[in-house]
Every structure is written in C-alpha cells, then in structure tokens.
C-alpha positions as CSV (number, residue, x, y, z in Angstrom):
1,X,17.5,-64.9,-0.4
2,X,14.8,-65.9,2.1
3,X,14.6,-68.4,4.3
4,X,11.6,-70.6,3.6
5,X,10.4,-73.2,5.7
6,X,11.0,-76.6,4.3
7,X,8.0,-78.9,4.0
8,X,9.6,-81.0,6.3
9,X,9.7,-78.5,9.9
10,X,6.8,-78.1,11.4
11,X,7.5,-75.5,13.0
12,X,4.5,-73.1,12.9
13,X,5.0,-69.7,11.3
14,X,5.5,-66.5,13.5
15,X,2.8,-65.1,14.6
16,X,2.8,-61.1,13.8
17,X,-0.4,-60.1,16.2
18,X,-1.6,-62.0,19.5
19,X,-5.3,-61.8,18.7
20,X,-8.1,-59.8,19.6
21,X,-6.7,-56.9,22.4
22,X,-8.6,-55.0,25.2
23,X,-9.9,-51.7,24.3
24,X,-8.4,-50.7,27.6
25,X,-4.8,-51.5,26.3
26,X,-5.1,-50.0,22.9
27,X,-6.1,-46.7,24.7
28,X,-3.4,-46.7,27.4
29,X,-0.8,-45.7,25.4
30,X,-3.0,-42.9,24.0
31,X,-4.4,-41.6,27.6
32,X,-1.3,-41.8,29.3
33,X,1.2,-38.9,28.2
34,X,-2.3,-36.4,28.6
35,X,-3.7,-38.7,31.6
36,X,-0.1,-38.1,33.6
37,X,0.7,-34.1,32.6
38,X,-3.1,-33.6,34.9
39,X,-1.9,-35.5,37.7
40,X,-3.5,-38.9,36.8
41,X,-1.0,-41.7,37.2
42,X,-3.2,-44.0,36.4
43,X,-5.9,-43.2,33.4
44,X,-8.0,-45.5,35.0
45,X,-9.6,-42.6,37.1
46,X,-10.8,-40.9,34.0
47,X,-11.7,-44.1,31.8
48,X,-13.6,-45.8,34.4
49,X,-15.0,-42.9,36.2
50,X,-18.7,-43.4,36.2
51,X,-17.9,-46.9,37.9
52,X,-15.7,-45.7,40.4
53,X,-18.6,-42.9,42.0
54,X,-21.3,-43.8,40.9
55,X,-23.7,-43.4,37.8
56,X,-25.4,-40.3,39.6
57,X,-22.3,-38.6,40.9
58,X,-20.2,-39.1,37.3
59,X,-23.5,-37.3,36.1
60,X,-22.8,-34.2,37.8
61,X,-19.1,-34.6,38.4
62,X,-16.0,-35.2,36.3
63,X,-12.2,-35.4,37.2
64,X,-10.5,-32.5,36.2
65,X,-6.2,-33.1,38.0
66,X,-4.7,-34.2,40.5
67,X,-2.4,-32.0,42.5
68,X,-0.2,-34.2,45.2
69,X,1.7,-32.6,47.9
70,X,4.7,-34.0,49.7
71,X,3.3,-37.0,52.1
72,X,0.2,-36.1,52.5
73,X,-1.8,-37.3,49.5
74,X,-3.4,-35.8,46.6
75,X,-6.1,-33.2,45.7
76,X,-8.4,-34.6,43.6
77,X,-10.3,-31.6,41.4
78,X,-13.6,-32.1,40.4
79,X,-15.4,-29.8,37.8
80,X,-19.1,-29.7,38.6
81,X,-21.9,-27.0,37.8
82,X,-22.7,-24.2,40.7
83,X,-26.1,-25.9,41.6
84,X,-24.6,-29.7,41.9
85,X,-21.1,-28.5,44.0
86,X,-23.5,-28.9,47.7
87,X,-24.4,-32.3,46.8
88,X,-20.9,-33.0,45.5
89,X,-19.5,-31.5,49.1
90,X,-22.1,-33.9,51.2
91,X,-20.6,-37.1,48.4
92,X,-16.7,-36.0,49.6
93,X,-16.1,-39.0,52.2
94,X,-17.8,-41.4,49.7
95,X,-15.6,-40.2,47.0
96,X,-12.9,-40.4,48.8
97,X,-13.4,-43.9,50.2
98,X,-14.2,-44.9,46.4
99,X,-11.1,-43.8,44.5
100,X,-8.5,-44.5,47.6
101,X,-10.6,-48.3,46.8
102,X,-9.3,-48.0,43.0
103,X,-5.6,-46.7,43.6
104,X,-5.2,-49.4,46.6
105,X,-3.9,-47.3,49.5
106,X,-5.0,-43.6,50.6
107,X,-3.3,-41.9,47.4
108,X,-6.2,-39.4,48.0
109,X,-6.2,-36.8,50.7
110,X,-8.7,-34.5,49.8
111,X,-11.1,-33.2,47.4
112,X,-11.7,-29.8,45.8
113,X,-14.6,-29.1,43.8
114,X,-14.8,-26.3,41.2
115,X,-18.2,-24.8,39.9
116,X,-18.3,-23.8,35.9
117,X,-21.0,-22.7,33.5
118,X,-22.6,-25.7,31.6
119,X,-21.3,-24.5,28.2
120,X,-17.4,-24.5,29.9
121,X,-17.9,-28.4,31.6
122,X,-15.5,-30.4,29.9
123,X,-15.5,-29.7,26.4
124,X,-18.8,-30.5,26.5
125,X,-18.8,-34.2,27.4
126,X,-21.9,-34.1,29.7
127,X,-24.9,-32.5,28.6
128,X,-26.7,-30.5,31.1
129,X,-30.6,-29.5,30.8
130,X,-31.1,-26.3,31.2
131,X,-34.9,-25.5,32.9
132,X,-37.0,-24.3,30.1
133,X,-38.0,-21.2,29.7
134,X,-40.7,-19.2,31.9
135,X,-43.0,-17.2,29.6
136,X,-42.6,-13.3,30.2
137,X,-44.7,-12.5,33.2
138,X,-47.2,-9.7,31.7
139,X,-49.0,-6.7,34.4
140,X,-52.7,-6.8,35.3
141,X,-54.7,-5.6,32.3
142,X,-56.4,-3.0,34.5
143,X,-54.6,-1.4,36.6
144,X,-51.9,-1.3,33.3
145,X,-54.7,0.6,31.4
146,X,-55.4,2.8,34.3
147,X,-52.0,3.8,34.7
148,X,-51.3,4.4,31.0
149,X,-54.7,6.6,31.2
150,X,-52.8,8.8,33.6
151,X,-50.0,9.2,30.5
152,X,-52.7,10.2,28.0
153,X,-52.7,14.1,28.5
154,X,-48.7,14.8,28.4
155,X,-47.4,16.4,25.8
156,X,-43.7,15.4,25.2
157,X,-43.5,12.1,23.3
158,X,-40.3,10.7,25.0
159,X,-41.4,11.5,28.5
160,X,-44.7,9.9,27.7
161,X,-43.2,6.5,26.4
162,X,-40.7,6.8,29.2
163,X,-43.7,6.7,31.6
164,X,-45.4,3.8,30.2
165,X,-42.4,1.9,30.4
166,X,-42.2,3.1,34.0
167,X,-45.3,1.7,34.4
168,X,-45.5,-1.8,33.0
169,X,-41.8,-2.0,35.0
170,X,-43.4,-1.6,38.0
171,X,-47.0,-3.2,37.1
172,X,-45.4,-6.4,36.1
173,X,-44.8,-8.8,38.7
174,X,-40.9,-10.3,39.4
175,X,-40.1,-13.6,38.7
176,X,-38.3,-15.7,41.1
C-alpha cells in the first residue's frame, strides 16, 4: 500500500516538472546527435545562425559541416547560390571573427563556400526569387517579311520552313 502524506507533514508534494523550459533546451537533445555527425559541436551554430552573421548574410548563406583538422581549426562550409558566393568570399574575415565570437576561442580556421542551384539549398529552407521572366525577344517585322519573301519561290517544303527558321534565328536579336 501507498504511502500518503498525513495531514499533519507539511511537507509539500514532489514536484514531477520544474515549470515552463526554454525552447532552446527541449530542442538540444533533438539537434544534437544530427548537429554533432556534421561537425557542429555545439547546435548553437545552426539554431542561432541568422544572429551570429547577420540578417543579410544568413539570407544568402547557411551552415552546411564542419570539418576540423588536427590543431589548426575548423572548416566551416557554407552552402550559398553561384551569384551570392563573391559577396560571401569579401564577408570571410567577418564571418570568421563572428563565430570564433560564439564558440569563445579561434575554433574556426577557415571558411569554404560551396555554390548550389536554388531548388538544392537546404531542403528548401530559404526561398530564393528567381528574376522573372523576359518576354521572348521577337525580329524586326520588316526585314523578317523581307527575308521570308526571299523563301516564297522554293519548292521543297522542308527546306522552305527550314529557311524561315534560319531566318527569324538570325533576325531575332540575343538576349543578355
């Protein structure tokens, strides 16, 4: 049979939780087995990234591992798209100075940066804008009619549509 508290004690129960917890701790258990097979011995890195560099930078930039050699400090790989990785390779110092700040001693030796398509960033977690659309440049009305007035008297069908598509290929002016 169970103990029960007599009336008498007043001795207050025991307490089974400790109150409201940080969301930080009730992840860190989560993060950490995944967090430490990339490198990361600390998950703060990739929880609190966009505070360690920046808003702008953890816009165009996210953590990917970190390799560590013997003495010399870590790599730290960055997964960025091809058109941010020269404004990620002027940010390297400041990067540097900013997560050697977070781990407390120079734990970071160098940084890497790796360019990737926007569909292949990090299971998707940042959303990239892609430029919208140019419309389809289309040739000079005249000088298109002109040429394809030139086509009018052959013969053989195929090498007649062949030529017109010769010519609004080469009528139509590139894009850049």
């Amino acid at each position: 049979m169970p103990k029960t508290p007599s009336p008498s004690s007043n001795a207050p129960p025991p307490r089974r939780k400790r109150g409201f917890e940080a969301a930080g701790a009730l992840l860190a258990a989560t993060l950490k087995a995944p967090a430490e097979k990339r490198g990361f011995g600390e998950a703060k890195l990739l929880t609190h990234w966009a505070e360690i560099v920046g808003a702008d930078t953890a816009a165009i930039a996210r953590p990917v591992k970190i390799t560590w050699s013997r003495g010399f400090g870590g790599t730290l790989v960055l997964l960025t798209t091809g058109g941010h990785a020269p404004v990620l390779d002027m940010q390297k110092e400041h990067i540097l100075e900013r997560v050697n700040a977070t781990y407390g001693y120079r734990a970071i030796a160098h940084v890497h940066i790796t360019q990737t398509a926007p569909t292949g960033f990090a299971e998707g977690r940042v959303a990239f804008r892609a430029a919208p659309p140019k419309p389809p440049a289309e040739p000079d009305p005249k000088r298109l009619a002109l040429a394809l007035g030139h086509v009018e008297g052959i013969e053989d069908q195929g090498l007649k549509d062949a030529l017109a598509r010769l010519a609004r290929n080469v009528l139509t002016p590139r894009q850049s």
